[in-house]
N, C-alpha and C positions, 0 to 999 in steps of 0.2 A: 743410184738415181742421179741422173745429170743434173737436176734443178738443187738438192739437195748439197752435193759438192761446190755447183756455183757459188749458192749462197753463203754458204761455209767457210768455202774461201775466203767469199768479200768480206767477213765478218772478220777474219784474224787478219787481215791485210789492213783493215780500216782503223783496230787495234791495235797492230804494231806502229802505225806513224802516229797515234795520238802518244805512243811512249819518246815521241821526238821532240827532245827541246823542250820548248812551251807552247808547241802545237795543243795540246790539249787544254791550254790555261787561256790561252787566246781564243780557242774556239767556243769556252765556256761564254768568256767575256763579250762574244762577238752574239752568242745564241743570246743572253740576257737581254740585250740592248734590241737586236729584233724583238724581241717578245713585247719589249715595253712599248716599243715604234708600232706595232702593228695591232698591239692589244691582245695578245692571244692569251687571254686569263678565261678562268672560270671562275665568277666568281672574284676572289682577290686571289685565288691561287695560278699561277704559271701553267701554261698548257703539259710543258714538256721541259724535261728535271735533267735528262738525260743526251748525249753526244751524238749518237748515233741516230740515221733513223731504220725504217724495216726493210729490210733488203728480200727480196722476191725474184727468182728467174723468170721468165719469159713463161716459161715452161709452163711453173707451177701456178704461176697466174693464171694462163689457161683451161689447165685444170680446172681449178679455183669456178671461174667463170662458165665452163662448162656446165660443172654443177648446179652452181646454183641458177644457170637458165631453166634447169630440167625442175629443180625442186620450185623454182619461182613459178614454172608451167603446172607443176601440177596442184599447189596452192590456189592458183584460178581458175581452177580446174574445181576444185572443191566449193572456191565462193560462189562461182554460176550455179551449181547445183543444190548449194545451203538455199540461195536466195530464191529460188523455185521452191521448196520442200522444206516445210516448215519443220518436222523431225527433225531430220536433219541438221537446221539452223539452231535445232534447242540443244545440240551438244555442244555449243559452243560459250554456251550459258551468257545470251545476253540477259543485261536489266529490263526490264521491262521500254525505262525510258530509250533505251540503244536501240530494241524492237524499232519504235517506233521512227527512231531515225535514221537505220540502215536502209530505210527504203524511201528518204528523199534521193529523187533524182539528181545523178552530181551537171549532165549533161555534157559527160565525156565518157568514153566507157570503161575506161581502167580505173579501179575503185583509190588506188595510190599509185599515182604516176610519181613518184619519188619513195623509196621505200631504200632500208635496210637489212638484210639479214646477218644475224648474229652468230659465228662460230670459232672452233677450235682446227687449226690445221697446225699437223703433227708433218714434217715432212722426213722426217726417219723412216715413217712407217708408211705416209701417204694418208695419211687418216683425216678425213674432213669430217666433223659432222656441228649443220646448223641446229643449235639449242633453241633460240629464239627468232623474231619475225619481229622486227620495228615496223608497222605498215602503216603508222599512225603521222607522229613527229619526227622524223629521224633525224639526227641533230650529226652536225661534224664538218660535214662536205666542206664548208669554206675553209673551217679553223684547217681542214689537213691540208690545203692547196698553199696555206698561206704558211703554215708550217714547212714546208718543201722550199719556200722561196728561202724561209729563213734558213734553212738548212745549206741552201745550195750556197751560204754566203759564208761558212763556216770556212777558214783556212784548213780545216781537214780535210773538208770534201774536195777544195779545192787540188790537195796532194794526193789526194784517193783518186781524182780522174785524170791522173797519170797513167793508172793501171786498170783501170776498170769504167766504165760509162753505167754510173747512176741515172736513171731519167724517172722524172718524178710521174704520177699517174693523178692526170686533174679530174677532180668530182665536181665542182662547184658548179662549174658551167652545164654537165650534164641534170643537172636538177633546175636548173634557171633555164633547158631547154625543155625540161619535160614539164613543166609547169607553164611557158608560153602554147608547148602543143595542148596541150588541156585545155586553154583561155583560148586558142584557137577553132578547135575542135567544137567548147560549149558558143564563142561568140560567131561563128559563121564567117568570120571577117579578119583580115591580118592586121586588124586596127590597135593601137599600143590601149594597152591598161590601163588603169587607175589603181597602183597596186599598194596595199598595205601588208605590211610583215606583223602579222597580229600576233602579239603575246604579253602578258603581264609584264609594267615595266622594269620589275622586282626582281628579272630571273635575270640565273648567273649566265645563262647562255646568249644575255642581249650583247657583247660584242663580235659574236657571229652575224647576228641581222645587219651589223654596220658591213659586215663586208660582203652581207649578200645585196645591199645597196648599191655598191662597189659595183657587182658584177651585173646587176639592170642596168645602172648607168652604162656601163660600156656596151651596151646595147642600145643605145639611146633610149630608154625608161626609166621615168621617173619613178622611184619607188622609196615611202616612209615607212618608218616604225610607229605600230598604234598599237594602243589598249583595249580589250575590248571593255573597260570602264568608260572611254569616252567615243564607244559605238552610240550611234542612232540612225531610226530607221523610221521616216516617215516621206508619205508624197511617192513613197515607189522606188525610194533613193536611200541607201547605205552612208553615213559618214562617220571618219572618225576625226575626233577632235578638227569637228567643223571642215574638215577634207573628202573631197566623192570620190569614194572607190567602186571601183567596178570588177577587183579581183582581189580574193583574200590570199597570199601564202602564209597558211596555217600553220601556226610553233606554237598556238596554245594548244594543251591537251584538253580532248573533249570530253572529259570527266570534270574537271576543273571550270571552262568554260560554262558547263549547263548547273555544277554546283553552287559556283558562285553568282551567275546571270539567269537561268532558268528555262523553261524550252520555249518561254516566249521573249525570250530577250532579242535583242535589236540584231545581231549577228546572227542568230536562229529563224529569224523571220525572214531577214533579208534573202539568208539561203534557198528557204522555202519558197520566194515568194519566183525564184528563178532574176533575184535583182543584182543577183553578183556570181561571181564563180570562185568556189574557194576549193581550193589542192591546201592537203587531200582532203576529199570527202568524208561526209559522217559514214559511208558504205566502208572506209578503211575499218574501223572497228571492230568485224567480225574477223577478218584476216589477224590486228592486233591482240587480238586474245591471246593467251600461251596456250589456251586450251585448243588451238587452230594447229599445231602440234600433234595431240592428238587426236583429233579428227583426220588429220593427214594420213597418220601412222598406222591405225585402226583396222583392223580386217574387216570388217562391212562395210567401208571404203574402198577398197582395192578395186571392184569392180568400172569405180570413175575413174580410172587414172588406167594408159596404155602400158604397154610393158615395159619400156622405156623408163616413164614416170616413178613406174612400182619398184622399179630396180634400184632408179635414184633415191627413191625413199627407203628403201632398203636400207640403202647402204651411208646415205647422208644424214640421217633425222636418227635421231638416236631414240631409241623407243621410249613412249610417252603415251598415259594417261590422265583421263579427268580421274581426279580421287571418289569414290563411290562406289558402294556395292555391285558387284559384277564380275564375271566371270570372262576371261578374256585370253588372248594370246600371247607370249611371250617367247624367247630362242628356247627355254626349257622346256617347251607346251605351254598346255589349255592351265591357266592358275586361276586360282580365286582371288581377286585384285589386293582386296584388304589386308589376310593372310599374310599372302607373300609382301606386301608394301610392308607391312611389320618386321617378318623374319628377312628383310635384306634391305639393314639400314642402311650399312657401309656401300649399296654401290647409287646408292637414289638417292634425290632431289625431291623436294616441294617447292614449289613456287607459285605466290598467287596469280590467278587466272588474269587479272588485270592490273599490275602495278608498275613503277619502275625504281630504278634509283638500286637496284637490290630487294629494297624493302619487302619483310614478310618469307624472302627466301630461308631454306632450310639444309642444309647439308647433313645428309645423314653421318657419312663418318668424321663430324665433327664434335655430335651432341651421342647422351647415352641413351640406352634402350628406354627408359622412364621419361627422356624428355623428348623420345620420336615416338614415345607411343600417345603423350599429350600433342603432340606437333600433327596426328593422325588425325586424331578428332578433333581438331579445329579444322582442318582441312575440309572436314565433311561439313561442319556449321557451312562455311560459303564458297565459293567454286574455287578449284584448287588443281593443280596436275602434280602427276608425280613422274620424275624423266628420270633414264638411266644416267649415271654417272658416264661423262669422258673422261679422256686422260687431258690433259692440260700441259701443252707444249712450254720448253720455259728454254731463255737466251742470255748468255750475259750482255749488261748495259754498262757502256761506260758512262762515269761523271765525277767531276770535282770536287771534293770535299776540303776544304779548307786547305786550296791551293795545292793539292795532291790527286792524280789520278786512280780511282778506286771502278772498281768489275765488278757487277754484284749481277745474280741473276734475279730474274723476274718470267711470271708468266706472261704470255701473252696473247690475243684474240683476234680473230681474221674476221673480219666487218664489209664483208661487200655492199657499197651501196647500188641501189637496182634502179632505174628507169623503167619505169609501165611491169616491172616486177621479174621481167626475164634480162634484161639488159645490163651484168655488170658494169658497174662506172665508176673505176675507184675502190682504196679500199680502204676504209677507217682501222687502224691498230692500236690498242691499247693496251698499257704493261702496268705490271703491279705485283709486288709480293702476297697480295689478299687472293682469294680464289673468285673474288667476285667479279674483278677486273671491271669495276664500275666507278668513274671518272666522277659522277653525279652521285656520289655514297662518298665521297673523298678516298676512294682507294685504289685511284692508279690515277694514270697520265696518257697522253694519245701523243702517239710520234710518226711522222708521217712513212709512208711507204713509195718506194720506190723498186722500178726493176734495176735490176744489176745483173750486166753482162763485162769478163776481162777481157779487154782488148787483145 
């Protein structure tokens, strides 16, 4: 496979000159001081630990993006037909209170005009398949643009594009334009915003907001960070900490959000009342389930989705159920769902229907038979899926340890971020020796991606 050898190469070529000199000690010294100049922390931890960043062909991007347009098409393909057909909509297990707010109007018609999808690509074998669907917050896009820069400043890349052209793939912009078309689209007019980056001031992800401030401004738009604690909503008018907005870009989760503020809070009303436009909408939430998975997957589905769509899901979505009594399909046949979730801990997953961070997930060939048969019936207590195991690609990463360069491998994760849901833009990647490969659990780091082509 041509994209496979590209990459491979670049990967032992980028290697052998960090063994040069103090190429590699410099480079450390050069990525530290970006990180601190830019702020790319989570938190107080460093974005990115490690030398190198994701090296991709041309090729397999493609691919990549191919994909997940089909799977992104047939995903909407699904929400148009949930939100007509309320069956339908009940496998996806909302709360009662989500009921009631996937059906405020966002007054744009893509329900997340900035969305992620989460996956594993294997390029030995070609093997992609998306586990999960960020449709809600999806967090990264600027941290990896601005990681690219810092990378590109590293004296190794600068001796690597001797023999090879890295060119970094920008995300950020593509979400600061799918979010003006949205504001577009609901306000009639190409008139600039009032735009707040709403999310608690507490979280580790608020040095990404500064640098999507960064990217308004170079638009000429103005745009601050707010709270929704110093939201208020009277006279018809939205503000935060005494500021009029007239566009929310949402980084609070809307579990969080109506937990802590309630569904008459000042951000909830404002939306209702058609007094602001906030990306994404509360309509993203049925897509954000894990259990939208399998609804996808599902053979009494198959009927919504062209053959195209059925193929891609086939072959991209790794099979997945809501946990529950039921009798269902699988590559072996017709199974009785609980049974077999039982007798085949080693190749399944549980994870809950709504969370993130990791949290609640379950790996069956981690724990033993007595603590995945308790792990069973909690699953049934509250909405829960159960997904086949992947294989989980893994790369060595170079970095310095106490002034010596050391190779260690790590898994790693292929993160497209999508525009209006079909539009790869970018791709977030993140490594870790945990199987969670989650940056917000503390168990990895995100390193940016580039293509790479040898001159």
């Amino acid at each position: 496979m041509i994209h496979l050898s590209t990459s491979r190469a670049a990967i032992a070529a980028y290697h052998a000159l960090l063994t040069q000199g103090s190429l590699a000690v410099d480079s450390a010294e050069v990525l530290e001081q970006q990180l601190r100049q830019m702020g790319l922390y989570f938190g107080d931890r460093p974005l990115c630990s490690v030398l190198r960043p994701r090296f991709l062909s041309l090729q397999a991007y493609r691919e990549i993006a191919g994909a997940s347009a089909l799977v992104g098409r047939a995903f909407e393909k699904i929400r148009v037909a949930a939100m007509a057909d309320s069956r339908l909509r009940a496998q996806f297990g909302l709360l009662d209170w989500e009921e009631q707010l996937v059906h405020v109007a966002p007054g744009y018609r893509a329900a997340s005009p900035t969305s992620r999808l989460d996956a594993f690509y294997t390029p030995e074998t070609g093997s992609l398949k998306f586990t999960e669907y960020n449709a809600e917050t999806p967090a990264g896009a600027a941290f990896n643009d601005a990681l690219s820069r810092a990378f590109l400043a590293l004296p190794v890349m600068q001796a690597f594009q001797a023999s090879h052209v890295p060119l970094p793939i920008p995300s950020g912009a593509g979400v600061v334009d799918a979010l003006l078309r949205a504001w577009t689209e609901w306000r009639g007019t190409r008139e600039k915003p009032q735009i707040v980056i709403l999310d608690w001031r507490e979280v580790p992800t608020s040095n990404e907001f500064v640098l999507f401030e960064q990217e308004f401004a170079a638009r000429g738009i103005e745009a601050f960070i707010g709270d929704p604690r110093d939201a208020e909503f009277a006279n018809g008018r939205l503000t935060v900490a005494g500021r009029p907005v007239t566009f929310i870009y949402k980084r609070v989760l809307i579990d969080e959000l109506i937990t802590r503020e309630g569904l008459d809070g000042p951000v909830v009303q404002a939306v209702k009342a058609g007094a602001v436009c906030m990306v994404n909408s509360f309509g993203c939430k049925l897509l954000h389930k894990k259990a939208s998975l399998a609804v996808l997957s599902d053979e009494r589905q198959g009927a919504l989705l062209d053959e195209a769509e059925r193929a891609a899901v086939a072959r991209y979505v790794p099979w997945t159920r809501v946990v529950e009594e039921r009798r269902t399909t699988h590559a072996s046949g017709s199974v009785d769902l609980l049974p077999f979730i039982e007798a085949n801990r080693e190749r399944l997953v549980l994870k809950p229907n709504d969370d993130y961070g990791g949290k609640g997930i379950v790996l069956g060939w981690t724990v033993d038979d007595a603590s995945w048969h308790d792990a069973i019936r909690a699953a049934l207590a509250e909405p829960y899926i159960v997904q086949e195991r992947v294989t989980l690609p893994r790369e060595p990463w170079p970095m310095v340890v106490d002034g010596a360069l050391h190779l260690g491998e790590r898994m790693l994760d292929t993160a497209p971020f999508m525009t209006d849901g079909q539009i790869m833009n970018g791709c977030l990647t993140r490594i870790s020796t945990d199987a969670l490969l989650n940056v917000s659990a503390g168990g990895g780091a995100n390193v940016p991606t580039f293509l790479v082509e040898a001159r």
